[in-house]
C-alpha positions in Angstrom: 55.8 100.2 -122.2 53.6 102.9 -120.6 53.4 101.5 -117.0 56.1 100.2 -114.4 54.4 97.3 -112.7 56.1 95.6 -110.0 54.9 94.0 -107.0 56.6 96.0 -104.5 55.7 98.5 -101.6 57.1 101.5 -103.7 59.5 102.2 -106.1 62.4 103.7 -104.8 64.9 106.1 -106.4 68.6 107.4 -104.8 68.9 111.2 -104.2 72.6 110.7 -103.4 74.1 111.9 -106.8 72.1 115.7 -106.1 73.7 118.4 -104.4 72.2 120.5 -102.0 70.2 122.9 -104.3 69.2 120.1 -106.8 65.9 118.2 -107.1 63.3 116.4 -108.9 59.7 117.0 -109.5 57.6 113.9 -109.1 55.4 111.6 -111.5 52.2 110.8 -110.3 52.2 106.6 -109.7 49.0 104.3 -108.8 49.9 102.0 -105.5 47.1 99.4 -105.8 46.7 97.0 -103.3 45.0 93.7 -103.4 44.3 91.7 -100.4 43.6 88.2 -101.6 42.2 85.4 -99.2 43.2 81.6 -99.2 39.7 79.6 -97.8 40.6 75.6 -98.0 41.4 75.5 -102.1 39.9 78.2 -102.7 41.4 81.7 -103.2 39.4 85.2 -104.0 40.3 88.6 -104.1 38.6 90.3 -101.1 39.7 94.1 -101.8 41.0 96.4 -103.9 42.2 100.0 -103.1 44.1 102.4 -105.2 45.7 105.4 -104.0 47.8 108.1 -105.7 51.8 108.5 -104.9 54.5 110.7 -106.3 58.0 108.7 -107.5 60.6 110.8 -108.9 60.6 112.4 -112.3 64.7 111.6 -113.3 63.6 113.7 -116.6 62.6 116.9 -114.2 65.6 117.1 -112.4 66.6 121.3 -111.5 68.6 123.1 -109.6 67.3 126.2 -107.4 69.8 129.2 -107.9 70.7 130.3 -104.4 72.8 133.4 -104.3 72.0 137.1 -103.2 69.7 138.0 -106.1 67.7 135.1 -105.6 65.9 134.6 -102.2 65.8 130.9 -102.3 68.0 130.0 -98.4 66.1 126.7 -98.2 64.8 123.3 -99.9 62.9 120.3 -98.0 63.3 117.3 -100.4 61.9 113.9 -99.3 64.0 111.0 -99.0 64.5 110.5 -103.2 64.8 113.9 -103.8 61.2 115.4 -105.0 60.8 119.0 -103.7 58.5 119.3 -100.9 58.7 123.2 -100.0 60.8 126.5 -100.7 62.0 128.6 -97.7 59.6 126.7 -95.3 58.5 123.2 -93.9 56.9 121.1 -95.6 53.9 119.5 -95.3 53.2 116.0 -94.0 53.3 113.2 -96.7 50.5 110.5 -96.0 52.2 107.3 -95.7 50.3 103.9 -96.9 49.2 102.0 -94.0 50.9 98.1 -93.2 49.1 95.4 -93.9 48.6 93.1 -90.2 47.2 89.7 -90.9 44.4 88.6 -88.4 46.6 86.4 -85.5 46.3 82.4 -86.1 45.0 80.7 -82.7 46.8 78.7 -80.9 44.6 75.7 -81.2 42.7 74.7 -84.1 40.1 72.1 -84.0 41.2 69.1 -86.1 39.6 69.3 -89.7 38.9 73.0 -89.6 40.9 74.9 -92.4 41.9 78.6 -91.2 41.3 81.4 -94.0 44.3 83.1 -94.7 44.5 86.9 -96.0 47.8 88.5 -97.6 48.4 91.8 -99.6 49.5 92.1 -102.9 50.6 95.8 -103.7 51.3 96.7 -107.4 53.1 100.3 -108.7 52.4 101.9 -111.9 52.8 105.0 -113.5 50.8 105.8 -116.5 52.7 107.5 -119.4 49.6 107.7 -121.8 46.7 106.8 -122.6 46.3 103.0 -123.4 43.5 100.3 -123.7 43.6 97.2 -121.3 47.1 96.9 -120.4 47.8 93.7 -119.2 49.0 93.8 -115.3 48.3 90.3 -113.5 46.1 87.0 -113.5 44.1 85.6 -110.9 43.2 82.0 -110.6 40.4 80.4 -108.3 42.9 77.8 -107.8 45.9 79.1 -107.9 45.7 82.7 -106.7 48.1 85.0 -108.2 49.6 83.8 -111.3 52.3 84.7 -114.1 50.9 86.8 -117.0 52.0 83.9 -119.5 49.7 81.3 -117.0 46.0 80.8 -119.1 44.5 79.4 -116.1 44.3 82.7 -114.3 42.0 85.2 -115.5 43.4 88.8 -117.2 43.4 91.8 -114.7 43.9 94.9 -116.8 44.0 98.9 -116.6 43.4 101.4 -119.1 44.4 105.3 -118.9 42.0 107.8 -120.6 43.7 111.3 -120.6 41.0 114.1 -120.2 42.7 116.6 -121.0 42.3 118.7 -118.5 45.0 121.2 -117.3 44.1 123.8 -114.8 45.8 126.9 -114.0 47.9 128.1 -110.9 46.4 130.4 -108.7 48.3 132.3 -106.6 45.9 135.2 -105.7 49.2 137.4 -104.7 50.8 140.1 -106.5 54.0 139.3 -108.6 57.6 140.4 -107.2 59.8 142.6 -109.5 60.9 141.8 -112.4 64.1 139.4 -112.5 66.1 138.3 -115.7 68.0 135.4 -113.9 66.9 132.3 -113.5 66.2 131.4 -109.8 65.4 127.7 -110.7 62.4 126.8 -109.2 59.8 124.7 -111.1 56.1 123.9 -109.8 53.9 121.1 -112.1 50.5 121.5 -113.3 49.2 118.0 -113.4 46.9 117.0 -116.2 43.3 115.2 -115.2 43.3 111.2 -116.4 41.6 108.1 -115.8 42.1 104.9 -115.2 39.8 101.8 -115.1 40.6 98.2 -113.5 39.1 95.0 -115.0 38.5 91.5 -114.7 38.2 90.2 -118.1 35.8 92.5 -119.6 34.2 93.3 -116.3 35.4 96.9 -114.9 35.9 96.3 -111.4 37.4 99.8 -109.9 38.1 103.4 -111.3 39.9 106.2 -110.6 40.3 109.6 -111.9 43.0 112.4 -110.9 45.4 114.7 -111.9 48.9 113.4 -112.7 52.0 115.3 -113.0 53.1 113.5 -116.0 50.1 114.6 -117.9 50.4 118.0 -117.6 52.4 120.9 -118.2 56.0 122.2 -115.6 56.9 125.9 -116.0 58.8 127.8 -113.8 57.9 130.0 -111.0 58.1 134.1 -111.1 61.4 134.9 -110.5 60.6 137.7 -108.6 59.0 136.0 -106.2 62.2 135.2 -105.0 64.2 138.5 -106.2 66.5 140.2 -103.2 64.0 142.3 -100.6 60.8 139.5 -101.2 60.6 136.1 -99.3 58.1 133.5 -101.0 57.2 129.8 -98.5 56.1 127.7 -101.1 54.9 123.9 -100.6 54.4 121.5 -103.0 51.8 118.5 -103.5 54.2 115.5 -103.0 52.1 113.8 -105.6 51.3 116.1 -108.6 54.6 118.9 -108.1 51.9 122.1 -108.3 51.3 124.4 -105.8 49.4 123.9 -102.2 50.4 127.2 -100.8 52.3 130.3 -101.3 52.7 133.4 -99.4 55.4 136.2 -100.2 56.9 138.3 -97.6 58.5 141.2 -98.1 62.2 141.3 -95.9 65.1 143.6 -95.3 67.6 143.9 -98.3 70.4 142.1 -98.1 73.7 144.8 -98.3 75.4 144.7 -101.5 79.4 143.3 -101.1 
């Protein structure tokens, strides 16, 4: 099955089995959220937002080479181990806001039926491209519902891969020439789109790039070669490139 769906606040992954100078590169997940209000018997879906997140790619997993031919003295990873930056800080990673439900009064008067709003987030990652995936059901009655319920209606997402890779720019000169491997790997995400609906009825869309539908290759290795100092930061999202500058630094004295 193409997409993970759970309804979740993320999906989660341990970075405690990777040494120091290991790491993933991330896949490129949808975090929809659907805030669904309650009014007497009545429910209805309010809002719907989707937003792009990276989750780790367990089939991207490296290791950065750090010795004295390779200039690599530094990783920042986050918290599952996806690879944030090389040799510098990284960059800060948006974090999804919390849901606060308006505050109930203290009194009510008698006969008067409150509406009340939650939030329903849902994680996917698209694998391919794919027609009408079945995700939840909705129900006037019943709000959210069991896919095997008929009473609910059929929310549904389809992927539609544009093909679309684009190329790394780096608009810097390339280090010397290294023949080992200093084990750094950068994405170039792939351009898709995906399309909620209601029955038939398309009721949001998104299109970005996605890690998972592009291409990984690795980095120059001498960028990193003895004498040149490369900061590189990553796109928490897609794994490509948001900057990169190369520095050229004393020699390190051969043992």
């Amino acid at each position: 099955m193409f997409l993970a769906l759970m309804s979740l606040p993320g999906i989660s992954a341990s970075a405690q089995n990777l040494s120091e100078n290991e790491y993933y590169l991330p896949k490129t997940a949808v975090r929809m959220v659907v805030l669904m209000e309650r009014d007497s018997d009545c429910y209805r879906i309010v809002n719907m937002d989707l937003k792009t997140v990276g989750v780790p790619d367990k089939a991207k997993k490296y290791q950065a080479v750090m010795h004295d031919e390779h200039n690599v003295n530094s990783l920042v990873k986050d918290k599952d181990g996806v690879l944030l930056a090389v040799n510098t800080k990284a960059n800060a990673v948006e974090q999804p806001e919390h849901f606060t439900p308006a505050p109930k009064p203290a009194q009510v008067p008698k006969g008067t039926f409150l509406k009340d709003t939650t939030e329903h987030v849902f994680m996917f990652v698209p694998e391919k491209e794919e027609q009408k995936h079945p995700m939840f059901r909705f129900s006037y009655e019943k709000g959210l519902v069991d896919l095997t319920d008929t009473v609910g209606v059929v929310y549904s997402v389809s992927v539609e891969d544009k093909h679309y890779v684009p190329n790394i720019q780096t608009n810097i000169e390339r280090g010397k020439k290294v023949k080992s491997d200093a084990g750094i790997y950068v994405n170039r995400p792939g351009k898709i789109k995906i399309s909620i609906y209601r029955d038939k009825d398309m009721r949001a869309a998104l299109e970005f790039y996605a890690a998972q539908f592009g291409v990984t290759e690795p980095m120059d290795n001498g960028m990193f070669c003895d004498g040149m100092k490369t900061l590189l930061t990553l796109n928490p999202v897609t794994g490509n490139v948001d900057s990169i500058q190369m520095q050229e630094v004393k020699k390190k004295k051969k043992k």
